[in-house]
Structures are given as C-alpha cells and as structure tokens.
C-alpha positions in Angstrom: -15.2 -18.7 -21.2 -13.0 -20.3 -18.9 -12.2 -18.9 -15.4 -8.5 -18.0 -14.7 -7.8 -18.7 -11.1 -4.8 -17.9 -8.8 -3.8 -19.4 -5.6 -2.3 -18.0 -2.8 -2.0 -20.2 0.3 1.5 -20.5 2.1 1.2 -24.2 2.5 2.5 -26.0 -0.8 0.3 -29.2 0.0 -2.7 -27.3 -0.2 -2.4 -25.5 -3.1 -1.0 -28.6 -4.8 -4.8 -30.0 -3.8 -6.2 -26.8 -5.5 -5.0 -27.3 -8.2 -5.7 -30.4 -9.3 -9.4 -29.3 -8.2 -9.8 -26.9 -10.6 -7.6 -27.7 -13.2 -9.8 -31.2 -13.3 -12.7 -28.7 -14.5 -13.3 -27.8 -18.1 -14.4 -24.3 -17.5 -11.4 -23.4 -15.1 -7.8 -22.9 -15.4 -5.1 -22.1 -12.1 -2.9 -19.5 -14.1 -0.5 -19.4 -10.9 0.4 -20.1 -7.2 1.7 -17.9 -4.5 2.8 -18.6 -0.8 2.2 -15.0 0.1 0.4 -11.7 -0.6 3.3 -9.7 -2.4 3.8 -12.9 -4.8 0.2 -12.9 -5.2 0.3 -9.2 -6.5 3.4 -9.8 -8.3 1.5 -12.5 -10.6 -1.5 -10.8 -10.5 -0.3 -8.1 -12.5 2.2 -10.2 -15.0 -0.5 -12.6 -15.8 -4.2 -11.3 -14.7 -6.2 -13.4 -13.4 -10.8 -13.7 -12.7 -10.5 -15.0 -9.2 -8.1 -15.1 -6.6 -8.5 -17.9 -3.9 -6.6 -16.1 -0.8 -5.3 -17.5 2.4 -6.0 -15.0 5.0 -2.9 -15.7 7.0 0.3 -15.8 5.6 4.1 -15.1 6.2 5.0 -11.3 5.3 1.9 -9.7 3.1 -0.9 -11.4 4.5 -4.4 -12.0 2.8 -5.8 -9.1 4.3 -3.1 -6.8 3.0 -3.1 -8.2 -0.5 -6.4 -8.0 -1.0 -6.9 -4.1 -0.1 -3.9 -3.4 -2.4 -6.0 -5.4 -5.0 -9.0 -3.5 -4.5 -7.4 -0.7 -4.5 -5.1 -1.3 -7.8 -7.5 0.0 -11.2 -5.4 -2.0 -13.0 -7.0 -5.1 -10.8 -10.3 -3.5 -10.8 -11.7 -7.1 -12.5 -10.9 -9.6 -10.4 -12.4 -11.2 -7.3 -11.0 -12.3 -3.9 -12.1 -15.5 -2.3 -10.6 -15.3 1.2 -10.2 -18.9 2.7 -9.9 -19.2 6.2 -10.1 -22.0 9.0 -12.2 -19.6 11.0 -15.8 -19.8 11.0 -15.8 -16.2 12.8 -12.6 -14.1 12.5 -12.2 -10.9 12.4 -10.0 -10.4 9.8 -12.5 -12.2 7.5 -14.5 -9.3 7.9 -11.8 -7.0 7.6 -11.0 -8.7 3.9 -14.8 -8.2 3.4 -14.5 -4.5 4.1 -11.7 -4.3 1.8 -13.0 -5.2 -1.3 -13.2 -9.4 -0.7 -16.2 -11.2 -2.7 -16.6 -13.7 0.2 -15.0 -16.1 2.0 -14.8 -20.0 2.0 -13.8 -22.0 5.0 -10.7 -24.7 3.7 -12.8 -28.1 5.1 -15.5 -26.9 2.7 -16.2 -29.8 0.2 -15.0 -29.6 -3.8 -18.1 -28.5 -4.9 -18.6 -26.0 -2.4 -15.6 -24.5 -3.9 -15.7 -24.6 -7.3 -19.5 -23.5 -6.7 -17.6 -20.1 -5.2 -15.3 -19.5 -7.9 -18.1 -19.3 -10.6 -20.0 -17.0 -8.4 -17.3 -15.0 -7.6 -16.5 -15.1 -11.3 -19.9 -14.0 -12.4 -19.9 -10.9 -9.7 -23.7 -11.6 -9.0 -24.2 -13.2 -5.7 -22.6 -13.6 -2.3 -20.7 -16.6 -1.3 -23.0 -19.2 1.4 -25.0 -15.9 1.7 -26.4 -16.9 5.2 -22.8 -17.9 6.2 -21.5 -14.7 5.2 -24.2 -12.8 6.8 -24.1 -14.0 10.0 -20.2 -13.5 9.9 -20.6 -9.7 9.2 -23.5 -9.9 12.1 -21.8 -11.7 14.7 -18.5 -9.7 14.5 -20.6 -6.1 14.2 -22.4 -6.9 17.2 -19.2 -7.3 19.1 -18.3 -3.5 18.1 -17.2 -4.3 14.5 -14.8 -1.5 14.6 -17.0 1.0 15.0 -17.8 3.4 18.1 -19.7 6.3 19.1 -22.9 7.7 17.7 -21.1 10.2 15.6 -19.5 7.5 13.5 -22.7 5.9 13.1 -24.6 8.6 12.1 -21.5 9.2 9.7 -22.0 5.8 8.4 -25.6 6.2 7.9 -25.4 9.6 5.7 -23.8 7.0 3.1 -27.6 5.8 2.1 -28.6 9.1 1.1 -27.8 8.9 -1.9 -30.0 6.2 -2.7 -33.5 6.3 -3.5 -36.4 4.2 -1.3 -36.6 1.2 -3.7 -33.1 0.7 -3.9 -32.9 1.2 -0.1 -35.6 -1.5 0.1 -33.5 -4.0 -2.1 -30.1 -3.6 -0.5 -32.7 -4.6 2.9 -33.0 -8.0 0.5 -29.1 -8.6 0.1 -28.1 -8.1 3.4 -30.3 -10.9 4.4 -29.0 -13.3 1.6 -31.4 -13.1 -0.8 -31.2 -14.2 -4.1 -32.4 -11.2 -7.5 -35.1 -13.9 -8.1 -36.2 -14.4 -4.1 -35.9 -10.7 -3.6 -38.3 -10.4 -6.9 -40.8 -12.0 -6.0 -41.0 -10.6 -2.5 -41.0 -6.9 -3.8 -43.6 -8.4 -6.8 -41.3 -6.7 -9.2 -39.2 -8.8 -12.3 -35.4 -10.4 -11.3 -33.9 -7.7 -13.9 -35.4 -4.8 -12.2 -34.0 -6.0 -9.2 -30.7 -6.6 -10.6 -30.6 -3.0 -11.8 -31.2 -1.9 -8.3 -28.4 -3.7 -7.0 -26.4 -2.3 -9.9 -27.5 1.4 -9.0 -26.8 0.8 -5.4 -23.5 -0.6 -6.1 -22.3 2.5 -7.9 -23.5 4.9 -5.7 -22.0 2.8 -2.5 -18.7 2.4 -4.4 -19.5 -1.2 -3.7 -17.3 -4.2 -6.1 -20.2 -6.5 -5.5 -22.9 -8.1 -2.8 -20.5 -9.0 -0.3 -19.6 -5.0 0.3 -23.3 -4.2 -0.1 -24.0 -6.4 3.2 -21.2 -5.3 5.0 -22.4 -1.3 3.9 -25.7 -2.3 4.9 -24.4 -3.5 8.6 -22.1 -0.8 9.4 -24.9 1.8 8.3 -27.8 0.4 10.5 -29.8 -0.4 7.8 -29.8 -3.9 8.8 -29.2 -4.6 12.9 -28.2 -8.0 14.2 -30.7 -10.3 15.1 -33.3 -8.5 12.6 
C-alpha cells in the first residue's frame, strides 16, 4: 500500500526537498503541495490524502487552524497531521496536538527521521519521538498549559470515568512513551490485549490516536510533570 502524502509548508524550497524525499521511496507517493492551510484543505478534499506533513506557521490559515478544521471535517476523518516546526518547545505545537495532530517533527530532523514519521503516522499506532513528544506536552503543561483553576481540573479529570482501571493503567504506559510491546510486558499481559486497551480508551476519550491520549492524560492529572 503506498502512503499518499501532502505538503504544506509556505516556503517552495522546502517542499521542493520533501518531495524528492519521499517520492525517492517505493512505498510513498507526495499527491500535492500547499503554501498554506486553506490550500491544504482545498487539496485535501479534491484528492485525499494518508498523511499530511504541516508547517505550523504560515501566511493566512496557519497549521494550527488547518489542522483543527481537518480534525474536525468527517470527511477527513482518515488522515494524519504531522506538524513540522523549528521549535523544540512551542506552544502552538501543543495546541496542533490538542487539535487532533499525530505528532510533530522538528524540520533539521534527518531523512530517516522523517520518513520513519510518516509510516507511523500512517499506521495510527504509535506517537512520533514519543519521549520528544512527551516532554513537549510536559514542559508547556507545567507552564499553565491553558488551563486554570481547580474547577477546570477537576472538570478535566471527570473525562477518565469512563474508563475502567486496566485501561486507566495503560493510558499511565502511553503517556510515558511506551511502546504496546514495552507496556506488555510491564503489565505481564500479551501486546494485542494492550493494543485493545488503547483502542477502548481511544473511543471512549474521543481520541484520533496516542498523541491525543498523552495530551488527555496531561491535562487530566493522570500523568503530572516530572513523574
């Protein structure tokens, strides 16, 4: 099956160096470019597309913008955001997170590093550099995240009720970047029980995947800073 990616990065260079990235791999395809968020949306929904590869900042519809109308959109309900960013620790990252991203990707990572995130964005199953992304959420949530008042956080935290102990036990396991095989065999139960968890815990969160699992997991108290 070969992974159908769109670019959208305001700087022509750059997505000109994309593209001959993935388009050099057998088991990738670019299917379009955009230098903003609207034109991103625009070719999203003429030609589809598995993963998007998003510049956070850009002229008009920024990254942020384009990827909660993408999240949002049922019609877009498939595909995956990789935000790229120059910013090890930006808020907006976070923000894209929060909105539906998969992950993000800094732009001086190295070729395989990339095409490494498209196939796991691709495949829904696993966070992008996990530790990176972790201590992203972490960093920015200890700063205030957005968030004030005990209210809100009790609020937040009413959101795990629905799920059961086991599954509250797993979703511990993601937010701290662990892979359905490393959180098996710490809970000495098989990798597809685990990925059913996640699944379960997904769907009750209205998470799209293991990015918004670790950013539900923060902004709930389930997982503090530091812990």
């Amino acid at each position: 099956m070969t992974i159908r990616v769109l670019l959208a990065d305001d700087q022509a260079l750059l997505r000109s160096a994309f593209r001959i990235l993935v388009d050099s791999e057998p088991d990738m395809e670019v299917v379009g470019e955009a230098s903003d968020g609207a034109q991103a949306l625009e070719l999203l929904r003429a030609k589809g597309a598995d993963v998007v590869l998003m510049d956070i900042r850009m002229p008009g519809m920024d990254g942020l913008a384009a990827t909660r109308a993408i999240t949002e959109d049922p019609g877009l309900a498939d595909v995956r955001v990789v935000i790229l960013t120059t910013f090890e620790v930006d808020e907006y990252v976070v923000a894209a997170l929060r909105a539906g991203a998969s992950g993000f990707l800094g732009k001086g990572a190295e070729p395989e590093e990339m095409l490494s995130a498209i196939r796991i964005a691709a495949a829904g199953e696993a966070l992008l550099s996990p530790a990176a992304t972790k201590g992203l959420i972490a960093t920015f949530l200890a700063q205030g995240g957005g968030r004030d008042g005990a209210g809100e956080r009790a609020c937040d935290a009413a959101r795990l009720d629905v799920l059961t102990v086991r599954e509250r036990e797993v979703l511990v396991q993601v937010a701290h970047g662990l892979s359905n095989d490393e959180i098996a065999e710490r809970l000495a139960v098989s990798p597809l029980t685990v990925k059913t968890h996640v699944n379960r815990a997904m769907a009750k969160l209205g998470a799209r995947d293991r990015a918004q699992l670790v950013v539900i997991s923060y902004e709930t108290g389930l997982v503090r800073p530091g812990t």
